[in-house]
C-alpha positions in Angstrom: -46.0 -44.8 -18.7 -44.5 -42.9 -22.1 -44.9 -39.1 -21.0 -42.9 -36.6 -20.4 -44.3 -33.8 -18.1 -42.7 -30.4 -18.4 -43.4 -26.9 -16.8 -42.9 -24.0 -19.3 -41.8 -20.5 -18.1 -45.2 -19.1 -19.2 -46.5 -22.1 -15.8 -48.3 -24.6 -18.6 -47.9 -27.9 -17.3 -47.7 -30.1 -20.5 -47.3 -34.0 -20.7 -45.8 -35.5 -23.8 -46.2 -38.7 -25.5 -42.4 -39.5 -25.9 -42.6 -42.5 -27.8 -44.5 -40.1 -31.1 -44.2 -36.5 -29.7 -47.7 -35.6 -29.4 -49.3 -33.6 -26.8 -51.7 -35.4 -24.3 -52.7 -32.4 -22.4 -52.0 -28.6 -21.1 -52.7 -26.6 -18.1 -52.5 -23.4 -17.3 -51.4 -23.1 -13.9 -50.4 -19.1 -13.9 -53.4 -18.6 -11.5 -51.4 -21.0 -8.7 -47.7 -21.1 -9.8 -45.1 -17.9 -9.4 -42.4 -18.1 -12.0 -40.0 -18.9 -9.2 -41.5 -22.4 -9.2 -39.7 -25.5 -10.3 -40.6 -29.0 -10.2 -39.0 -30.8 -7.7 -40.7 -34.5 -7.7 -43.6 -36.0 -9.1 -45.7 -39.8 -8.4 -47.5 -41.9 -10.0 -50.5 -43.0 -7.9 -53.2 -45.1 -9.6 -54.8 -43.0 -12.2 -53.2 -39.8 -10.5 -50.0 -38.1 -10.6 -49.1 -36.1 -7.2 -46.3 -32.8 -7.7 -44.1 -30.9 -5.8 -43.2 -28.0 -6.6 -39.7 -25.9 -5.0 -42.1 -23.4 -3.1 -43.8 -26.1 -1.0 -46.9 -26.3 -3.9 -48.8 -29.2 -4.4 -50.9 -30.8 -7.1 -52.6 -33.9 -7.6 -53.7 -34.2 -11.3 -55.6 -37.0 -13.6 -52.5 -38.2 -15.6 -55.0 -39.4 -18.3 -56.8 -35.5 -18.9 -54.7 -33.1 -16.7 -57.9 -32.6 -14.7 -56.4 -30.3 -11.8 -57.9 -32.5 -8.6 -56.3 -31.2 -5.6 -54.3 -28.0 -4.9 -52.2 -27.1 -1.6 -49.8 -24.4 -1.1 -47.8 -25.1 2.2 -45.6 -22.0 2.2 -42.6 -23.5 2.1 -39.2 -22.2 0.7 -36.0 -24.0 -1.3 -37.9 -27.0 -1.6 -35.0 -29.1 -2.7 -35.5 -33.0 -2.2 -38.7 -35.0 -1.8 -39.2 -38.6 -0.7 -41.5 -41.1 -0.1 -42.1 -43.3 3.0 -45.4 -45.5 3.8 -48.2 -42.5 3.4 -45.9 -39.6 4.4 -43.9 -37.9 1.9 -40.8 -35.9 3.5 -40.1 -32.3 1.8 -36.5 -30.8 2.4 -35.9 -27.5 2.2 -32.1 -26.5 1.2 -31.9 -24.7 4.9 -31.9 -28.6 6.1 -35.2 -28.0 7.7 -37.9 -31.1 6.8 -41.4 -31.2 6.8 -43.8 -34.4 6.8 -46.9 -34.1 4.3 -49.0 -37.3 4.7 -50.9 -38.4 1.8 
C-alpha cells in the first residue's frame, strides 16, 4: 500500500517504499519488454499486482518479492487506456479499436 512502481529505460521494473525510499525489489524484464514499452495501468489483486503495458504486454507479479508469475504478450499496438469491469479488463488502443482480456 506505500510503493511506488517504476519502469526504467534500461526495462527494470522497481517498486519503492515511498514512505522511507528504500527499494523493495528489481526485475529485469529486458528479456520480455522493447524500449518502446510504457506502463499503461497496473492492479492490485490479493497478494498480486497485474500490468499493462502500451504494446498489449502483460504481467502478473508477487507485489511482496517481484516474483515474475504470469507473462502474456497479445500483440497489441498504442495501448492507450485500460479498465476494469467484473473479470474482464478492456484494453484501448489509440486507433479506437478495444480488446476484452478476461482475467
Amino acid at each position: 500500500n506505500n510503493s511506488l512502481i517504476t519502469l526504467g529505460n534500461n526495462n527494470i521494473l522497481t517498486s519503492y517504499n515511498i514512505k522511507n525510499k528504500n527499494i523493495f525489489w528489481k526485475v529485469d524484464l529486458s528479456k520480455f519488454l522493447s524500449n518502446k514499452d510504457t506502463i499503461i495501468e497496473s492492479y492490485v489483486i490479493n497478494n498480486n499486482i497485474l500490468i499493462f503495458f502500451s504494446t498489449g504486454k502483460i504481467m502478473q507479479l508477487n507485489k511482496l518479492n517481484g516474483d515474475i508469475l504470469f507473462k502474456q504478450d497479445l500483440n497489441l499496438k498504442d495501448i492507450n487506456l485500460v479498465t476494469a469491469r467484473g473479470n474482464y479488463f478492456i484494453l484501448n488502443q489509440s486507433n479506437g479499436k478495444a480488446f476484452f482480456y478476461k482475467q
